[in-house]
C-alpha positions as CSV (number, residue, x, y, z in Angstrom):
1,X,89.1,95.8,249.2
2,X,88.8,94.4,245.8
3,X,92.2,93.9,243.8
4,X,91.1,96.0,241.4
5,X,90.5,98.9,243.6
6,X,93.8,98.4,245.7
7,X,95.7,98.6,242.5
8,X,94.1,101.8,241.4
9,X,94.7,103.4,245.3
10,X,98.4,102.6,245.0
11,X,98.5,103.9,241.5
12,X,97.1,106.6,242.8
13,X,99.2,107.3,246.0
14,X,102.3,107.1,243.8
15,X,101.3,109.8,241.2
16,X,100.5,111.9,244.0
17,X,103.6,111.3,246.2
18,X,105.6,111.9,242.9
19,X,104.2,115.3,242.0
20,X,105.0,116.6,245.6
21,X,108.5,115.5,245.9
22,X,109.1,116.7,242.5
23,X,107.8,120.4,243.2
24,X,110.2,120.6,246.5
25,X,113.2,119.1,244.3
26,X,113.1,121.5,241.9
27,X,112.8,124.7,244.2
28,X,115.6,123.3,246.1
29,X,117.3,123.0,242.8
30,X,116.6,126.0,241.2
31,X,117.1,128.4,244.4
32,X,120.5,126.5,245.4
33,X,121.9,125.9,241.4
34,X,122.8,122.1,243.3
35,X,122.9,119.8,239.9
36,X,122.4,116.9,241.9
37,X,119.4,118.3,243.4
38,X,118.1,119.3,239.7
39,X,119.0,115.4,238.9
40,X,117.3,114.4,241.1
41,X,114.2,116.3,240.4
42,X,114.6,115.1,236.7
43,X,114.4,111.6,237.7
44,X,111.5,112.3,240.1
45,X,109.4,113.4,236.8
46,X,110.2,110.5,235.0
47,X,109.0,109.0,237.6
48,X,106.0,110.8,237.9
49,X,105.2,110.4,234.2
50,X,105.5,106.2,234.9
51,X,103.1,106.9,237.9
52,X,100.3,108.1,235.0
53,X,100.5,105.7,233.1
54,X,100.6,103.1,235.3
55,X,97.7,104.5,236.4
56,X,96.1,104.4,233.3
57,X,97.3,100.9,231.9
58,X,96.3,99.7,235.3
59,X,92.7,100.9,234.6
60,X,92.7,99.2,231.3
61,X,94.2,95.9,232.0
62,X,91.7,95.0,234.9
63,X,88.5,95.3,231.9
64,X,87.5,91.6,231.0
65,X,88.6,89.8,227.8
66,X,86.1,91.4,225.0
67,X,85.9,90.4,221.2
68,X,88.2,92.7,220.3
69,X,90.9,91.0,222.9
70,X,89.9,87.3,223.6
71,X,92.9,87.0,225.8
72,X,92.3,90.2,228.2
73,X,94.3,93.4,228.3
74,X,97.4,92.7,230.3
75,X,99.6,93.4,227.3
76,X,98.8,97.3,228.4
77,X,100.6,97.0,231.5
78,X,103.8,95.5,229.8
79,X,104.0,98.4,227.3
80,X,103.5,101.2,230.2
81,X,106.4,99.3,231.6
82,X,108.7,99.2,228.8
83,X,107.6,103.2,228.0
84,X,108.5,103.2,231.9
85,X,111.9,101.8,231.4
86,X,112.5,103.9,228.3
87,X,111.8,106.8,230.4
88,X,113.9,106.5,232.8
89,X,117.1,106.2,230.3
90,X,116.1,109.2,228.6
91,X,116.6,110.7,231.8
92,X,119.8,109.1,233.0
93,X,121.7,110.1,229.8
94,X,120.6,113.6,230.4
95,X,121.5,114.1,233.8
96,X,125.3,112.5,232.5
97,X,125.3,114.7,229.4
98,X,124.8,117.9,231.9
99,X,126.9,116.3,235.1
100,X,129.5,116.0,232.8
101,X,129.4,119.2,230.6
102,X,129.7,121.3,233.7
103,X,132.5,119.3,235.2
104,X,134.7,120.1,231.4
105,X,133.5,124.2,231.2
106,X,134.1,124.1,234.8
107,X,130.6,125.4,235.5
108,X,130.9,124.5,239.0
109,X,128.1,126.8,241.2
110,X,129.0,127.5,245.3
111,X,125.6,127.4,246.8
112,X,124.2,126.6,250.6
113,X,123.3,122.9,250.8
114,X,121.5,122.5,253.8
115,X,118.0,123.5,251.9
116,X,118.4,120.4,249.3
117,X,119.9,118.0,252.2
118,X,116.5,117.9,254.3
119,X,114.3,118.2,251.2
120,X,116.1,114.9,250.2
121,X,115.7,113.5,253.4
122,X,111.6,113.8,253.4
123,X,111.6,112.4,249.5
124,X,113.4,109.3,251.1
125,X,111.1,108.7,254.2
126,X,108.4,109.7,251.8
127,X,109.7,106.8,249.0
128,X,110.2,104.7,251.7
129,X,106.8,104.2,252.8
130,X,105.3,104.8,249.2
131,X,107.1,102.4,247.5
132,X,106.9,100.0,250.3
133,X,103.2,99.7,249.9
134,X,103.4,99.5,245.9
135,X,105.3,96.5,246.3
136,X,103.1,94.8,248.1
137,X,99.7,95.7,246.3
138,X,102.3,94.3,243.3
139,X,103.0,91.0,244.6
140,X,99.8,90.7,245.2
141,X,98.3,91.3,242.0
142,X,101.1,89.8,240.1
143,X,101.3,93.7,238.6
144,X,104.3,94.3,236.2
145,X,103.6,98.3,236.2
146,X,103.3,98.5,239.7
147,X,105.9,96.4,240.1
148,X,108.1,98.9,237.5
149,X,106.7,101.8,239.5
150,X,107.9,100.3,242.7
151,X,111.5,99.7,241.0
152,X,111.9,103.8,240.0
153,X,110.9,104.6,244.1
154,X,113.4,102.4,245.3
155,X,116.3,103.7,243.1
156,X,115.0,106.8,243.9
157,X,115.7,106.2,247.6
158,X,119.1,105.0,246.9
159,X,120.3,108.0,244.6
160,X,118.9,110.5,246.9
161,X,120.7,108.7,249.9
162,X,124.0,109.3,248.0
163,X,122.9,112.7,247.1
164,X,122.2,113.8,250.5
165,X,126.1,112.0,251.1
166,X,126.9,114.7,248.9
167,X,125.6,117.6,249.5
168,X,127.2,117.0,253.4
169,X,130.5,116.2,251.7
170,X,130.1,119.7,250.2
171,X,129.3,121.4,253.1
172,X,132.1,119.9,254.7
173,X,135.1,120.3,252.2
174,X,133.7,123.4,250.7
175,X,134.7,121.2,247.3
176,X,131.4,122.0,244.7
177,X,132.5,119.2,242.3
178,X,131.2,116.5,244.4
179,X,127.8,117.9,243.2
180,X,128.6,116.9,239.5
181,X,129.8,113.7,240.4
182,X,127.2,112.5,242.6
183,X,124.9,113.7,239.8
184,X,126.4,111.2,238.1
185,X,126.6,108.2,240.3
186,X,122.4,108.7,240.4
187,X,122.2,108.9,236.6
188,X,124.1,105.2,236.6
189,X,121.5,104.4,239.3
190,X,119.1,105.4,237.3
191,X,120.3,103.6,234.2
192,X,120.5,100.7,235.7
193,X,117.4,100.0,236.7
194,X,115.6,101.4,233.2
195,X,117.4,99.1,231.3
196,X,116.5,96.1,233.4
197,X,112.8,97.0,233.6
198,X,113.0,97.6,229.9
199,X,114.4,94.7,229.2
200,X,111.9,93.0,231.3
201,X,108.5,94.5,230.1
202,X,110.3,93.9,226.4
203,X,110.7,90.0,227.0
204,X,106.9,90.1,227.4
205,X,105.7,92.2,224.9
206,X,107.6,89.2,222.7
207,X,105.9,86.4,223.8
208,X,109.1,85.0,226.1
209,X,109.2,82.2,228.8
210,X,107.9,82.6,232.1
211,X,110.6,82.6,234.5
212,X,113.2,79.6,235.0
213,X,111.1,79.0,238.7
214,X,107.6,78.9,237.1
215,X,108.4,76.9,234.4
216,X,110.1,74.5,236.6
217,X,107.1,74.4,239.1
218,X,104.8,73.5,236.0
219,X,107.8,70.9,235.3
220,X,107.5,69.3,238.3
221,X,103.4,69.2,238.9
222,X,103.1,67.4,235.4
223,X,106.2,64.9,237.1
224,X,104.2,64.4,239.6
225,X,101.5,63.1,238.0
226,X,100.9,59.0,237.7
227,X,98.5,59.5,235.3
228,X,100.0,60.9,231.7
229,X,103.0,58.9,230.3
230,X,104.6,62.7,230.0
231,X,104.7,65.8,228.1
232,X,105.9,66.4,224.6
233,X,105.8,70.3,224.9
234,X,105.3,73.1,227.2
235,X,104.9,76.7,225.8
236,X,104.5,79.8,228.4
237,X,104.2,83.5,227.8
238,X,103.1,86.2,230.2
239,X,100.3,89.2,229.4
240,X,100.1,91.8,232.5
241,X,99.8,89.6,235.5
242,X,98.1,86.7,233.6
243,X,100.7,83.5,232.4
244,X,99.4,82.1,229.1
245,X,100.5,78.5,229.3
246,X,100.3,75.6,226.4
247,X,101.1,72.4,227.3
248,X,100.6,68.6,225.5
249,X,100.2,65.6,227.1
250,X,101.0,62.3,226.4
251,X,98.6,59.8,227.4
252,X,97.7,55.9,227.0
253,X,95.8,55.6,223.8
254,X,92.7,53.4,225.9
255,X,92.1,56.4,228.8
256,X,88.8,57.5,228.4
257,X,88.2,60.7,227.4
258,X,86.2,61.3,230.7
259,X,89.1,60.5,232.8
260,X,91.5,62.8,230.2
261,X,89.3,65.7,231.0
262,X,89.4,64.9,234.8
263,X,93.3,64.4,235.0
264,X,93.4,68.0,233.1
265,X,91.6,69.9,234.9
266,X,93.6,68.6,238.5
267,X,96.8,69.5,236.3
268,X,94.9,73.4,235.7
269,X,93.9,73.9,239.1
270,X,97.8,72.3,241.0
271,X,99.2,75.1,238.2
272,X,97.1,77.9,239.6
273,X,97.7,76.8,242.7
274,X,101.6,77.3,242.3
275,X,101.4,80.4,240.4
276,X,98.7,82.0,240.4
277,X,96.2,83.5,237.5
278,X,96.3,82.0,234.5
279,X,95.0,80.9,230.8
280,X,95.9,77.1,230.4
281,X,95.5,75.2,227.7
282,X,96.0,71.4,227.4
283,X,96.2,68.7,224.4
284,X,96.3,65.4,224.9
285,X,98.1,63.1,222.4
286,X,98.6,58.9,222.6
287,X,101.4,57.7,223.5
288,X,104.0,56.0,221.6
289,X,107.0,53.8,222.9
290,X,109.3,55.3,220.4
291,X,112.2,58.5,220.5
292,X,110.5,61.4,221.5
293,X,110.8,64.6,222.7
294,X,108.6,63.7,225.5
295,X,109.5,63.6,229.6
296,X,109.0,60.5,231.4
297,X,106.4,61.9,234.5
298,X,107.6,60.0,238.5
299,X,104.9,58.1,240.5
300,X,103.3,60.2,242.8
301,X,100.0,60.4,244.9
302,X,98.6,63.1,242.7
């Protein structure tokens, strides 16, 4: 199965799993008054809303570069993530404002609790397996929106875990404010991870570094190399699941530009090699024994 495709399937899966789980949520919810449950059913939309446009920035960032975008369309998958992330906080200060406002008026409902304890219990086998399986289609495509997506299942697993804690504590102690609380403990959950794929889709949508690791693997292949004298700079960015990457080399003044070409296109291809898809562009300047900027590259068998 193409890449492509696989993305699109597990896109797919999740919009589908998320409309499901939300509709059982929220009659739980609704019949039982639970405000966990209804929290729970809030961050299950937000959820769902990232699934569709996951979907769709998925769909878009796979076209080819075109005139209009000579460097593809990843950048679509970093702003469905940070609309994602945005999402998500929405809803966690929500569920807080209304966890809280009912713990002050003392709006506290009695209600049965075994109905929302085994619909919480299928939305976490069913998260389990779901997001499972968007993770990997991730890694493997290097998606940032599937990636996201996976994130919201996972912290959907864990708040509805410590729901379902809940909602057994209740039945237990017969003590209804444990509903409000653990209402809150998912909107902190929640909030958590919003801000951190926020932040993440953000530092992309800026132009930022790749990651400490890649940028040290680059590092460490242009070290390598016995060839070039070293490197004078080294710019990265990241669009979607392609790594933008700059880099100029300092080599002797007499190599011939045949053998320049040859030594840059073994540094491309070791890059890719380490991280995978990317746009990589290299200068070559000569090389001057004076103060520089530059790093001195180890002997190697390159």
């Amino acid at each position: 199965m193409k890449i492509e495709t696989e993305k699109k399937l597990a896109a797919s899966l999740s919009a589908f799993s998320n409309a499901m789980i939300i509709i059982l949520k929220l009659i739980a919810g609704l019949i039982s008054g639970s405000m966990s449950i209804i929290s729970e059913a809030i961050h299950s939309m937000s959820d769902f809303f990232a699934s569709i446009l996951t979907y769709f920035a998925v769909i878009r960032s796979v076209k080819p570069a075109d005139k209009e975008h000579p460097f593809g369309h990843g950048r679509y998958e970093d702003m469905a993530g940070f609309i994602e992330g945005c999402l998500i906080v929405i809803a966690a200060f929500y569920i807080i404002f209304e966890a809280v406002k009912k713990i002050i008026t003392s709006e506290i409902t009695n209600f049965d609790s075994t109905l929302g304890i085994v619909v919480m219990a299928i939305s976490v086998v069913a998260n389990i397996f779901v997001s499972k399986y968007l993770f990997y289609v991730a890694k493997k495509s290097d998606s940032i929106s599937l990636k996201a997506d996976a994130k919201h299942l996972s912290a959907d697993i864990y708040s509805s875990f410590g729901v379902i804690i809940g909602l057994i504590l209740i039945k237990i102690t017969g003590f209804y404010i444990f509903d409000s609380l653990i209402a809150i403990f998912v909107a902190l959950i929640i909030l958590k991870t919003g801000f951190t794929l926020t932040k993440d889709a953000l530092n992309n949508l800026l132009d930022g570094s790749l990651p400490f690791e890649d940028v040290e693997k680059i590092e460490k292949i242009l070290q390598k190399c016995d060839k070039i004298r070293g490197y004078k700079a080294l710019k990265s960015r990241k669009s979607g699941s392609q790594r933008d990457i700059d880099i100029t080399l300092l080599v002797d003044e007499n190599m011939t530009i045949k053998l320049c070409h040859k030594v840059c296109d073994e540094l491309e291809e070791n890059i890719r090699i380490a991280l995978g898809k990317a746009l990589i562009t290299i200068h070559c300047e000569p090389y001057e024994n004076t103060e520089t900027n530059s790093y001195s590259c180890q002997k190697s068998g390159f």
